[in-house]
N, C-alpha and C positions, 0 to 999 in steps of 0.2 A: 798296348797289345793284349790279346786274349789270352785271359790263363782258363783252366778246366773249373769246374766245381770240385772234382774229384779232389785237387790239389789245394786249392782255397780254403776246402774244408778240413786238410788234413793236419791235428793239430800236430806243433814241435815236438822233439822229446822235452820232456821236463827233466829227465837225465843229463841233457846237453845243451840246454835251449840258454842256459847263464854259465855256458862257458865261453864265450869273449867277454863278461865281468871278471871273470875267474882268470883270465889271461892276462888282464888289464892290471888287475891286484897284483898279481905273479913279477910284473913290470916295473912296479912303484917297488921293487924290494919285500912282498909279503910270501912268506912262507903259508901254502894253503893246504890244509889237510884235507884229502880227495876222500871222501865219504858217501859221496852221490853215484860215484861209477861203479858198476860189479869187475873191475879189473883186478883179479889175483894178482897179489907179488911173489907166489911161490910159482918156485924153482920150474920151465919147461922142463922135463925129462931128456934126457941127452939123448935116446931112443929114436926122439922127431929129428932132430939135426944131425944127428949119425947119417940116418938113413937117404937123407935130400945128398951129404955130400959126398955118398957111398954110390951115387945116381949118375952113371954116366953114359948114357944114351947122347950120342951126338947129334941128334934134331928133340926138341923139346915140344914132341906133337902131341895132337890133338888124342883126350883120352874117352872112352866109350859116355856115352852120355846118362849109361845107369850108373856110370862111377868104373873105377880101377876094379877090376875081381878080386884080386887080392886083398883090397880095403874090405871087399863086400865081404869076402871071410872072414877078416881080421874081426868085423863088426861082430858076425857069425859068431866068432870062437866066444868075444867081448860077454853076448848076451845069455851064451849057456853058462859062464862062471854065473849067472842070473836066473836061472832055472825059465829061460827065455828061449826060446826056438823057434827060427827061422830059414827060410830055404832061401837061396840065393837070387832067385827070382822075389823075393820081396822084400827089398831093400834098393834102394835110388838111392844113391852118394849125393848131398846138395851143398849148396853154398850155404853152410851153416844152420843152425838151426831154423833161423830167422827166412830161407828162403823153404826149409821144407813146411811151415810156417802157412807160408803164403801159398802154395801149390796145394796144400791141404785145404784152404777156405775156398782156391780157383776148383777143385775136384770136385767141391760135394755143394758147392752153395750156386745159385744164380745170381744175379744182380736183385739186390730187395733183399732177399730170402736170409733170415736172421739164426746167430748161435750165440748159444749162454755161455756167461763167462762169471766166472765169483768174481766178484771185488771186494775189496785192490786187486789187480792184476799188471804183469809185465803190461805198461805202459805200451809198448808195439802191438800192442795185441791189437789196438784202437786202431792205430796205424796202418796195419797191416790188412785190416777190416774194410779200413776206407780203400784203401789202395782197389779191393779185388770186388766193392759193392755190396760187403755185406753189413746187414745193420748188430749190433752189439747188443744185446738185454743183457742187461747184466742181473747178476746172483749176488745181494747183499749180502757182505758178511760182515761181523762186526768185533772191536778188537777186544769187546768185556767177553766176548765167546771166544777169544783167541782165533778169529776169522775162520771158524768153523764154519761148515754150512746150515743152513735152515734142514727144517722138515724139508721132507717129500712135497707135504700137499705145499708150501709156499712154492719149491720148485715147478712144480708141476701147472699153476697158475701162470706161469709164464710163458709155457710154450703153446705155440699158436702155429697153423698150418702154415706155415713158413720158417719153422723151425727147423735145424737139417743135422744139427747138432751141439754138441758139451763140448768148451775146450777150457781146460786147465794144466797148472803145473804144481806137479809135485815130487818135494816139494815146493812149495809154493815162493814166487818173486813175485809182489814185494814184502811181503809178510811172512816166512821163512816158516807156512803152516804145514805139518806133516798129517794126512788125512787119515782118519781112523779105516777102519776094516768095514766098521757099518757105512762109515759114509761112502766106500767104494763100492760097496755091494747096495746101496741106494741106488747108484749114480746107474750101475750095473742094470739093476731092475729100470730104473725110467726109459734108458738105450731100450732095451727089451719091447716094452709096453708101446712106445711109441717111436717105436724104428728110427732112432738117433745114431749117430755117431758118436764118437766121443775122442776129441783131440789131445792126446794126452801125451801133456811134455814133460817128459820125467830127465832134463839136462842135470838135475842137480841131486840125480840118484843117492852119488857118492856119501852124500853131504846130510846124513841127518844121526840124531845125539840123543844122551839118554836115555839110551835102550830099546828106541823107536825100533819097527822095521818098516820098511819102505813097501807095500803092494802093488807092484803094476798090475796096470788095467791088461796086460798082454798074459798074467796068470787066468784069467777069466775065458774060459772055453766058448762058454753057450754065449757071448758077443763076440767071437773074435773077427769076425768081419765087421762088425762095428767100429771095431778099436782102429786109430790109427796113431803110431808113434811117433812120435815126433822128439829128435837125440843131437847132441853135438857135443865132441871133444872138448870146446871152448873153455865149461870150468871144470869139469871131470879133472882134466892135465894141464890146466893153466895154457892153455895155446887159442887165444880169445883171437889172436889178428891169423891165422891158420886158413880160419872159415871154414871145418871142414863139421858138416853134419849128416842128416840119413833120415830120409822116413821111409817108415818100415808097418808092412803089416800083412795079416794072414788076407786078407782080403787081394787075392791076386789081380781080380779084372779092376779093382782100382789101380791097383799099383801100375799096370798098363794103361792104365787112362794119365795118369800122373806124369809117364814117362813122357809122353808128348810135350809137357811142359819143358821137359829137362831134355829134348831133342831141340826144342828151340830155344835155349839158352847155349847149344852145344854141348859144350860140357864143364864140371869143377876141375880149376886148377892140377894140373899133372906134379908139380913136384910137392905142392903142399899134399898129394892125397897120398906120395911116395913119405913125406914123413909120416904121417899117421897109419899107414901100413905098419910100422913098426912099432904104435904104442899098446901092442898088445901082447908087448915084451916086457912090457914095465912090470915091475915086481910089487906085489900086495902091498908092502913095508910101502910104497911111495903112500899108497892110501892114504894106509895108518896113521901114518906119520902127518899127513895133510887134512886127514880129519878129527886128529889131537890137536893140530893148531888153530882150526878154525872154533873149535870147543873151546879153548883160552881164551880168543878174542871174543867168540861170543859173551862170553862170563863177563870180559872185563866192558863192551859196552852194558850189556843189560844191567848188571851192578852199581856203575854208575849213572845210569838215566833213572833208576830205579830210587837215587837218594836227591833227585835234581827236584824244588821244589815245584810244584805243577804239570810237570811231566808223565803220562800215563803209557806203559805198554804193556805186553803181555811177553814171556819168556819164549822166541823162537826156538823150535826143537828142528828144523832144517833149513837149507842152503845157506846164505851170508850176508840175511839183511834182516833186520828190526825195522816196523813201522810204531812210531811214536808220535803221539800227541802234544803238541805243547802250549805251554802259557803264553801263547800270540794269537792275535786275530787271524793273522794273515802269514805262512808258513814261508812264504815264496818273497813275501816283502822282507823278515826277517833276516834271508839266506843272504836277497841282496844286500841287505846293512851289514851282515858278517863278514864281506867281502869287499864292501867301497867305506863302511865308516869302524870297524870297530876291528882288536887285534891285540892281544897281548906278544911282549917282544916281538913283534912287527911280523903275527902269526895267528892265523884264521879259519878258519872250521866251512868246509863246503859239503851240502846234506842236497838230495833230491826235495824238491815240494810233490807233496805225495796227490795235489789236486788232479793230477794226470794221470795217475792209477784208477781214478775213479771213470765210470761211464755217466752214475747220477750227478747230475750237476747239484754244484753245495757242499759236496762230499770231500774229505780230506782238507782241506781250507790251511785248517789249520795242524795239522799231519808234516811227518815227514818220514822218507825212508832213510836210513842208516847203511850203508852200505861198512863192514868190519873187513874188509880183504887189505886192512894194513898190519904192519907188526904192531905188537903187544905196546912197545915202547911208544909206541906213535897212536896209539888209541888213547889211552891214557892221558897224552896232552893235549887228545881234540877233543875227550870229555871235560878235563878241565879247563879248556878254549870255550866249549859250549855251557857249562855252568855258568863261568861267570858271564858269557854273553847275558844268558837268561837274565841274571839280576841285575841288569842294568839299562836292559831292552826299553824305549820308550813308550812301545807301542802292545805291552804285556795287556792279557786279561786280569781282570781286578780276582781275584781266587778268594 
């Protein structure tokens, strides 16, 4: 039978692609420390589940296709504690981030017509490219720059009359980079100069350390038709299976072009968008509190990858992953021997291979992403799971 090109070409996740390895091991009796998924184990807010079983409409119909109004307030109220403003008419309720994602490449691009991306990048982004026909240039970054961006002028060699836009996130998945003020006012000026867009997924606002502050591209006036948001509850409030997201922008006659997408999908879930109506009850302390712990777990992987020998990263100042370098040829062959040959008390360490973040081929090989959304106690023994992998590995670089 005939499959599409579209489909053929569209690679796996490498987030997901060795989880029936990971399933298998799990089977034979291996405890496997989940390291590769950005799945928070903190707390939902009782707020989301309050409110679904506080829901008692006796037909469970169909909800407006820009989204519940109420949610689109909620969002509303969400992005002025943000110094963020928006009117009601620009904002679409979507299936998570991940489809406003994709309605946002279906909006502004044609089939062919290409948008920059830094890499590493969320791995869907690839995905999500192929799906809708657009091709990916990517934006080298590199991890001795703490995957900073280049100059200008390197940027600026890259776009070619089939450019339509910038899509990034910050901060950054999968290298947890938080963008300075100049690089956003670079980014700022290029949109400008060469009437770009600029797709900007700021999911992991919440989540950066240090003393950083986070810049949305939505503070920038002289683009804001340029700007397009792209949001989702997912790791903000730990409600990742929800799916409830938003893209938002001052740019009205897109956002009406958008909507058509989200007419023929119907509409997002009605009782998942009755919970997230109410997570704009949640109280500040849940932040704090969820961005004190993600700062311990940071500490405690980078501290210990940081004394593992041959291991190279840079200190992430946002969201909840480290990209790391290690003494292997091969990152993704590695993962697999962690998981079918190798195990302290019949216990094993599972990391992303970071080759899939990349758009240049060659790149990340030997990489991997970290993902820290376990407890403190349980990082702890997947870096000393992962240490002693390391020294023992057959297939190590000679250092």
């Amino acid at each position: 039978m005939h499959f599409s090109k579209r489909i053929i070409s569209m690679q796996q996740s490498p987030i997901r692609k060795l989880a029936p390895i990971a399933q298998e091991a799990r089977k034979k009796g291996k405890k496997v420390y989940h390291l590769n998924i950005g799945q928070p184990d903190i707390k939902t807010p009782d707020e989301f589940f309050d409110a679904i079983k506080n829901y008692r409409e006796e037909v469970l119909s169909y909800e407006l296709s820009t989204g519940m109004p109420e949610l689109i307030k909620s969002f509303i109220e969400y992005y002025k504690k943000h110094n963020i403003y928006f009117d009601e008419d620009e904002i679409l309720i979507t299936n998570g981030g991940s489809e406003a994602l994709i309605f946002s490449l279906m909006a502004i691009c044609d089939d062919g017509e290409e948008i920059l991306i830094p890499e590493p990048f969320y791995t869907n982004y690839n995905g999500f490219s192929t799906m809708t026909g657009v091709k990916v240039i990517p934006i080298t970054t590199k991890a001795e720059d703490g995957f900073h961006l280049p100059d200008k002028s390197e940027i600026i060699k890259l776009i070619s009359s089939k450019t339509r836009g910038i899509l990034l996130s910050n901060p950054g998945n999968p290298t947890g980079t938080v963008y300075t003020e100049k690089e956003i006012y670079m980014l700022r000026d290029i949109a400008k100069e060469y009437n770009l867009y600029i797709v900007a997924d700021e999911v992991y606002r919440e989540f950066i350390y240090d003393g950083l502050k986070h810049i949305s591209f939505c503070y920038l006036d002289d683009i804001k038709d340029n700007v397009i948001l792209v949001d989702s509850i997912s790791k903000r409030y730990s409600a990742c299976g929800a799916r409830i997201g938003c893209v938002a922008s001052k740019n009205k006659k897109l956002i009406k072009e958008i909507l058509k997408l989200c007419q023929g999908r119907l509409c997002v879930a009605t009782l998942e968008q009755v919970g997230a109506c109410n997570l704009i009850n949640v109280s500040e302390r849940y932040f704090e509190e969820t961005k004190n712990e993600y700062v311990r777990r940071r500490d405690t992987v980078y501290n210990a990858l940081k004394e593992m020998k041959g291991v190279i990263c840079e200190k992430p100042h946002g969201a909840f992953y480290v990209m790391a370098k290690l003494p292997v040829k091969n990152a993704e062959d590695f993962i697999i021997w962690l998981l079918t040959d190798f195990s302290i008390d019949n216990e094993t360490v599972m990391m992303a291979p970071a080759e899939g973040f990349y758009a240049t081929k060659g790149l990340g090989i030997d990489e991997v992403r970290i993902s820290y959304c376990l407890n403190v106690k349980d990082l702890e023994r997947a870096m000393y799971i992962l240490n002693e992998a390391l020294k023992v590995y057959p297939d190590k670089k000679i250092l």
